[in-house]
Phi, psi and omega in degrees: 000131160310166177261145177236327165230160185193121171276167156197106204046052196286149198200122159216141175223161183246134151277120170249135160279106183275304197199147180310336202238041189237167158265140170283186196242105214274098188247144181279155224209277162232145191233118180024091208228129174225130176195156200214104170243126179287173191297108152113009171277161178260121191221130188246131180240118183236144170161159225236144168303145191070015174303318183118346207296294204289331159307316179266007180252351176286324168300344184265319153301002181061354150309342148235151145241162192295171181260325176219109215112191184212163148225143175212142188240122187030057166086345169292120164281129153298001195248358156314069211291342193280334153287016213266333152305355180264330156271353178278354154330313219245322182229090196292107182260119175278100190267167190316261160305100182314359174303301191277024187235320200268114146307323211266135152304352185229113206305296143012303221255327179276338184311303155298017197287280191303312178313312183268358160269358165266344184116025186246134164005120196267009150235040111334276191290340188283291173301346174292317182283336150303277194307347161268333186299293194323327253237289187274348182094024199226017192296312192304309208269012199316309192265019140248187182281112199298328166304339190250034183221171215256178187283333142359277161312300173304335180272345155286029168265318205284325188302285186336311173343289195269338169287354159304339194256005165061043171277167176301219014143148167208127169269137177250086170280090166069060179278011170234007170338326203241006203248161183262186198301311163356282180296337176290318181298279216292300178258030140306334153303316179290301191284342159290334192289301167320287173328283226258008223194314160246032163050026215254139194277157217220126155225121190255133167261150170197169177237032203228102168324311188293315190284333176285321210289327189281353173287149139296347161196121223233133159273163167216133192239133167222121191109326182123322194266188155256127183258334182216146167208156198150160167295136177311335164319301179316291226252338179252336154319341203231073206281311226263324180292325177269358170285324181282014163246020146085052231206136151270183171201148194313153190300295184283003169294301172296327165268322138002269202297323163322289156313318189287328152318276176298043172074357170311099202259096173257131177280133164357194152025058163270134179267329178243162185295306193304311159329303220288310178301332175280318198304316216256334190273000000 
């Protein structure tokens, strides 16, 4: 498999402003973060706020660039400006709140958004816009109003979005964050189904334990750096090191890693009730 996104020793820093009579304050962001995720892999970004996770996903949308390093998207340096629409082509970004994503009064019309702003053809976009609403499960609501549809829905609106526009790769920065439990289930379904179903490389950043077990591979970021990486088994085998990067693991992970404390003989890294329940019969 090719490489679609790929870091190398990437450094990005900022000034923060305390106070107007002040000097700012010169802070790293990301410190040498190097990582190669391949076409069609499920790639999981884990970290505690202010971690770097939501920084290194801006970097990938080209919305940042670097201070130091390279990021390069399907071979594209981000730091081209003259590339800069080719990468946002190619690596499609889904943000947190579906508000600040959706335009269109009519859920159709916002779908087809991104599409007729590349030039394409206009029953072109019509078919892109079938085929993504179906894609995310949203086909039955075209012609309604993305304001009358629930934080679920909407945000399998804002997915269709970019998936219209036919990217490698999609970043999810932390997309159910703002959603009840429902609304999470439902699009953690639409982005595996895209993964598993649209070959579509997937990078979910998130802080919700449960939503890593469905990745092919997990970053753990603290700091600014990467600190961990590994399969989620692997990355949930080690419960007391991500508790010192101030980090949970799923409820049956944690009574797992427990029971096998008091002597219970269970293997490391369980993710599911079901593992769990096999493991203990």
């Amino acid at each position: 498999m090719s490489s679609i996104i790929r870091a190398s020793k990437l450094g990005y820093d900022y000034y923060r402003y305390t106070d107007e009579n002040e000097e700012p304050e010169l802070n790293r962001a990301i410190d040498q973060v190097s990582l190669d995720v391949k076409e069609g892999q499920f790639i999981a970004v884990l970290g505690h706020n202010g971690s770097g996770k939501s920084t290194l996903a801006k970097h990938i949308n080209a919305l940042l660039v670097p201070t130091e390093g390279t990021m390069w998207v399907d071979s594209i340096d981000t730091a081209q400006e003259e590339e800069l629409w080719k990468v946002r082509q190619k690596a499609g970004m889904v943000f947190q709140n579906p508000d600040n994503q959706i335009i269109g009064t009519v859920v159709e019309e916002d779908v087809g958004f991104g599409p007729e702003n590349m030039g394409i053809p206009t029953d072109d976009i019509w078919k892109r816009v079938d085929e993504s609403l179906a894609a995310v499960g949203m086909l039955s609501y075209r012609k309604h109003s993305p304001n009358k549809l629930s934080g679920g829905q909407k945000q399998r609106v804002a997915i269709a979005g970019v998936v219209a526009m036919h990217p490698k790769c999609i970043i999810l920065d932390e997309p159910t964050a703002m959603l009840d439990p429902n609304g999470r289930k439902e699009v953690l379904k639409t982005i595996r189904e895209l993964n598993e179903q649209e070959g579509v490389t997937v990078i979910l950043i998130t802080h919700y334990m449960e939503e890593v077990t469905l990745a092919d591979y997990v970053y753990v970021m603290d700091s600014g750096k990467i600190v961990m990486g590994g399969t989620p088994r692997e990355i949930f085998s080690q419960v007391d090191t991500l508790k010192s990067y101030r980090l949970d693991v799923p409820q049956v992970t944690l009574l797992a890693h427990e029971l096998k404390q008091e002597g219970v003989d269970i293997p490391d890294g369980i993710l599911t009730i079901d593992e769990l329940v096999n493991a203990l019969c």
